[in-house]
C-alpha positions as CSV (number, residue, x, y, z in Angstrom):
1,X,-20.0,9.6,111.5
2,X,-17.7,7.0,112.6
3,X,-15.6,8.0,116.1
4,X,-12.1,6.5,116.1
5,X,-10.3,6.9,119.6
6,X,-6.8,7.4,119.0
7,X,-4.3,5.7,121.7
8,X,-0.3,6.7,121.3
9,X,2.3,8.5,124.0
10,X,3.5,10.2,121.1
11,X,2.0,13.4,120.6
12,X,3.1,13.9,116.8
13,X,1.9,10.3,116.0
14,X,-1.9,11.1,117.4
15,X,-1.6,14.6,115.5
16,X,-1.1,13.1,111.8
17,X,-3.2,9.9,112.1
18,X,-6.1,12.6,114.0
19,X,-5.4,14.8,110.6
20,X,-5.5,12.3,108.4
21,X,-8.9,11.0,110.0
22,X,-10.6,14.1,110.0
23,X,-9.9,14.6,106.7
24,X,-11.6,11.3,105.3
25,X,-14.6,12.6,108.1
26,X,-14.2,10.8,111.4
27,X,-14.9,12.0,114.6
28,X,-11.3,11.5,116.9
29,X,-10.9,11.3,120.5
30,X,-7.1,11.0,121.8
31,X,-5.6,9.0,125.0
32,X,-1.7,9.6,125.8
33,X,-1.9,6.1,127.7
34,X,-4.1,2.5,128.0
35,X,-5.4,3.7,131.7
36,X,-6.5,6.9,129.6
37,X,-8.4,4.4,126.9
38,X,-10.0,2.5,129.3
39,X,-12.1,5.3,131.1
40,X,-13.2,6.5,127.8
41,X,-14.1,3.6,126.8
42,X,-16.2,3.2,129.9
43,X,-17.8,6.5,129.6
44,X,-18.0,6.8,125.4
45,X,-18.8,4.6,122.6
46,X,-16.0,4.3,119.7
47,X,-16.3,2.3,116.0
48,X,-12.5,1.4,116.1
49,X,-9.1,2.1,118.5
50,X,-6.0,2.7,117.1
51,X,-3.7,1.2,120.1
52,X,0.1,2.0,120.3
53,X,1.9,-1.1,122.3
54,X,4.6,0.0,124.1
55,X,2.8,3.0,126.2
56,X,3.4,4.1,130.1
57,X,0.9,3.2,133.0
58,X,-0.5,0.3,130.8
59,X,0.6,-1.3,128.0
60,X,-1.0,-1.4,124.4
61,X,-2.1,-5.1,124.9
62,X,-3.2,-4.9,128.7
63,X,-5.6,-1.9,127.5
64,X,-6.9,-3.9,124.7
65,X,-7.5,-7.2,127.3
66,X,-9.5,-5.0,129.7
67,X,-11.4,-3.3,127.0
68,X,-12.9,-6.3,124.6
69,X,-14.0,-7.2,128.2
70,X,-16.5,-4.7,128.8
71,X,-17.6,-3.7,124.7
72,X,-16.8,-5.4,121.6
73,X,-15.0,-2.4,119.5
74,X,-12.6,-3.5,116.8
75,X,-9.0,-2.7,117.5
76,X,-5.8,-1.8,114.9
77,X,-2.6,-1.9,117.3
78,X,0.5,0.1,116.6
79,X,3.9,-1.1,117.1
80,X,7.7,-0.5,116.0
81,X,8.2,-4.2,116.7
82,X,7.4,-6.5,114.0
83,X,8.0,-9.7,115.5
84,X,5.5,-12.9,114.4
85,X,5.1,-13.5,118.2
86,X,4.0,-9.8,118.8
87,X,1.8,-10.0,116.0
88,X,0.1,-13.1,116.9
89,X,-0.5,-12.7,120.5
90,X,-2.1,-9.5,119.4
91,X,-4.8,-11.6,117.3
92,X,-5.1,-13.7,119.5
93,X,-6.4,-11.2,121.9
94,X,-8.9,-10.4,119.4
95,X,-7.8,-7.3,117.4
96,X,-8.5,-6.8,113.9
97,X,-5.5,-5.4,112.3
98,X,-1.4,-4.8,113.1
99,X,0.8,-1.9,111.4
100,X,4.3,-1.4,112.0
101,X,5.6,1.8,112.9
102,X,6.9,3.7,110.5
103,X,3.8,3.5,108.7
104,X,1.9,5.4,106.3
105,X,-0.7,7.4,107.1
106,X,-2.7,6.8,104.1
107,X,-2.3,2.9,104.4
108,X,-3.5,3.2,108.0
109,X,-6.3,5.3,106.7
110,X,-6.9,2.5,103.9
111,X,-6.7,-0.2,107.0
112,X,-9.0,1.5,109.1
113,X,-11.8,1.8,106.4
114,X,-10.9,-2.2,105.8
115,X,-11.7,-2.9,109.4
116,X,-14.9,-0.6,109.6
117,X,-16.2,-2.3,106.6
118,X,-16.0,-5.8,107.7
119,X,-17.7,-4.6,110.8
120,X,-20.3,-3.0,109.2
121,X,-20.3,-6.3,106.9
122,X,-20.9,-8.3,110.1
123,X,-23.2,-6.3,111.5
124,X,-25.6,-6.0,108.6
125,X,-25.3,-9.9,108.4
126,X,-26.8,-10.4,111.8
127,X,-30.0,-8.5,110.8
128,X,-30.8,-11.4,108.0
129,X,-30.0,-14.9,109.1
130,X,-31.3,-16.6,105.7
131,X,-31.7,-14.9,102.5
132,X,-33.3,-16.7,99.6
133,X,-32.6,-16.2,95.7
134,X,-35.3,-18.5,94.4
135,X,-33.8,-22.3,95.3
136,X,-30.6,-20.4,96.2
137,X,-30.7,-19.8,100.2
138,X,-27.8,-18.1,102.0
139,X,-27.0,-18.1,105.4
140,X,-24.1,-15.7,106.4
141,X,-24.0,-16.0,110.3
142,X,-24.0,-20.0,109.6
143,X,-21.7,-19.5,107.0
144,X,-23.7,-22.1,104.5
145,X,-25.0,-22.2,101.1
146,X,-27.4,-24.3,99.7
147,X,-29.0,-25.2,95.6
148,X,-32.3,-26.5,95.5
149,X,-32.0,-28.1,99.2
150,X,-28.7,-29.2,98.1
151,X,-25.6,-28.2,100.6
152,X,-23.3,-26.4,98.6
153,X,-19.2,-26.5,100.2
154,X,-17.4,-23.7,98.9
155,X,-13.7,-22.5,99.8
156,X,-13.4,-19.9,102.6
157,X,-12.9,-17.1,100.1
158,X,-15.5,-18.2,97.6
159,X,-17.8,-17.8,101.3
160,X,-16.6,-14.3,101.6
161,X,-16.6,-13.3,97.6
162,X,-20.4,-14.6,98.1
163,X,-21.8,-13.0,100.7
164,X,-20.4,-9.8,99.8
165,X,-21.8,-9.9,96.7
166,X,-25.0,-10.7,98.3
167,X,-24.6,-8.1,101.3
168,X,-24.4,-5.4,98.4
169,X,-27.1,-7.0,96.0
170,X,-28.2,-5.1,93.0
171,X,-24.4,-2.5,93.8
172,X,-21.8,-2.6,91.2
173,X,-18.3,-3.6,92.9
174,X,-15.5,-2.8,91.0
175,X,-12.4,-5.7,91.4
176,X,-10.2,-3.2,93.5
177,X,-13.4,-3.0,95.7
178,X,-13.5,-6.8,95.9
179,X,-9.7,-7.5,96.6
180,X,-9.6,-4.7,99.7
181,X,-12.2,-5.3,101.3
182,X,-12.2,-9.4,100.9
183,X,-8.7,-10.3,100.8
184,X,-7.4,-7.2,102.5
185,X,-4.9,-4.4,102.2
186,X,-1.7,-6.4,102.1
187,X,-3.0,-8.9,99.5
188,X,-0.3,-8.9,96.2
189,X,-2.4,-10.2,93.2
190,X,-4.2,-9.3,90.2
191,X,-8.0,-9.2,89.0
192,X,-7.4,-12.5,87.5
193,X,-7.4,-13.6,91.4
194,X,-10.8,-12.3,91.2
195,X,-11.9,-13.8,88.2
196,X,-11.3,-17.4,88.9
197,X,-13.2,-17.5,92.2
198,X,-16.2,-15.9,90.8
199,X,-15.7,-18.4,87.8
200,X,-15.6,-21.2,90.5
201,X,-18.0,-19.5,92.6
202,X,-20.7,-19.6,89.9
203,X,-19.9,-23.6,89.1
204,X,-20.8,-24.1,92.1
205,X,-24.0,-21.9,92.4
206,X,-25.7,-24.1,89.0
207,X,-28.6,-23.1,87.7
208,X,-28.1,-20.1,89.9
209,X,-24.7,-18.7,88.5
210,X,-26.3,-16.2,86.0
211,X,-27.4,-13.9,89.4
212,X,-24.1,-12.9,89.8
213,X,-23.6,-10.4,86.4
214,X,-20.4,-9.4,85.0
215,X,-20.1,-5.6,84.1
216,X,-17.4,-5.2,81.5
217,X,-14.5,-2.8,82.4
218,X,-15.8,-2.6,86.1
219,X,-16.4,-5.8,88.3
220,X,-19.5,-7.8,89.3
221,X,-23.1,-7.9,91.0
222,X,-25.1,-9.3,92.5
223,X,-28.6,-9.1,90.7
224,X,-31.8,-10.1,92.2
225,X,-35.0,-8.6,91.6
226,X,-37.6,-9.6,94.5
């Protein structure tokens, strides 16, 4: 069960996202303030914080500084500012997603799973430097492909749309699946954006494309039998 740690002032805006989380079957631990978040990060482990910004004692972004120095725990941050500078100071600082308040609950939900994914994605990557298909060897943490020996440059995407498809060999993925989880929540497109970069993807793969199977009406796999 993942544990989410919850960080808003507001009362009412920890109560719906803690309800909401509960639901979908997370484990939630609230803090009123970033001094709060800080000791329980000391003292517990969490999957992902939900960080409000503006917050009394210690803001939203001080918090986050101070605790990506002592764990590595992926971090959506709240805000009813919107402003580009906000937005990128917060990446900068390393957290993984930004919502603007009002938001819905169920997108956040839909974010949150995004961000646990890729982080469970990541983590499952580090386990398996090189994988090997026959001549086709991946290497995820390296971020390189190569054919029979051959280097193989693919487009960032095409990266990601491959080792996701590798990361869940032999597991149907449907082309919603693909699209949240690779290009993200806020992505506006079609399955056709899907289609062309497995179509480019396997022209670049060669005498390897056929490993990644088409299942009519759903998606895509990855098929390998060792």
């Amino acid at each position: 069960m993942y544990k989410l740690l919850i960080v808003d002032d507001e009362a009412k805006i920890r109560e719906v996202i803690k309800e909401y989380a509960e639901f979908s079957g997370y484990k939630v631990t609230e803090a009123e303030d970033g001094m709060s978040a800080i000791g329980l990060c000391k003292l517990n482990d969490y999957d992902l914080i939900i960080m409000d910004i503006m917050m009394p004692k210690l803001d939203g972004f001080s918090a986050c500084k101070e605790i990506k120095k002592i764990k590595d725990i992926p971090v959506i941050m709240l805000s009813a500012r919107g402003e580009e500078y906000d937005k990128l100071f917060g990446f900068e600082l390393g957290i993984d997603d930004y919502v603007v308040k009002p938001f819905s609950p169920k997108e956040l939900m839909a974010r949150i799973n995004a961000v646990l994914n890729r982080k469970h994605a990541s983590s499952a990557a580090q386990t398996q430097a090189s994988m090997k298909f026959g001549g086709l060897e991946i290497n995820i943490p390296a971020r390189t492909v190569t054919v029979d020996g051959q280097k193989v440059d693919l487009t960032p995407k095409e990266y990601d749309l491959l080792f996701y498809l590798v990361e869940n060999k032999n597991i149907a993925l449907s082309r919603d699946k693909l699209l949240s989880d690779i290009w993200g929540y806020d992505f506006f497109g079609d399955d056709r954006t899907i289609d062309t970069h497995i179509k480019n993807l396997r022209n670049n793969l060669g005498a390897y494309r056929d490993y990644i199977v088409t299942l009519r009406g759903v998606g895509y796999k990855f098929e390998y039998e060792d």
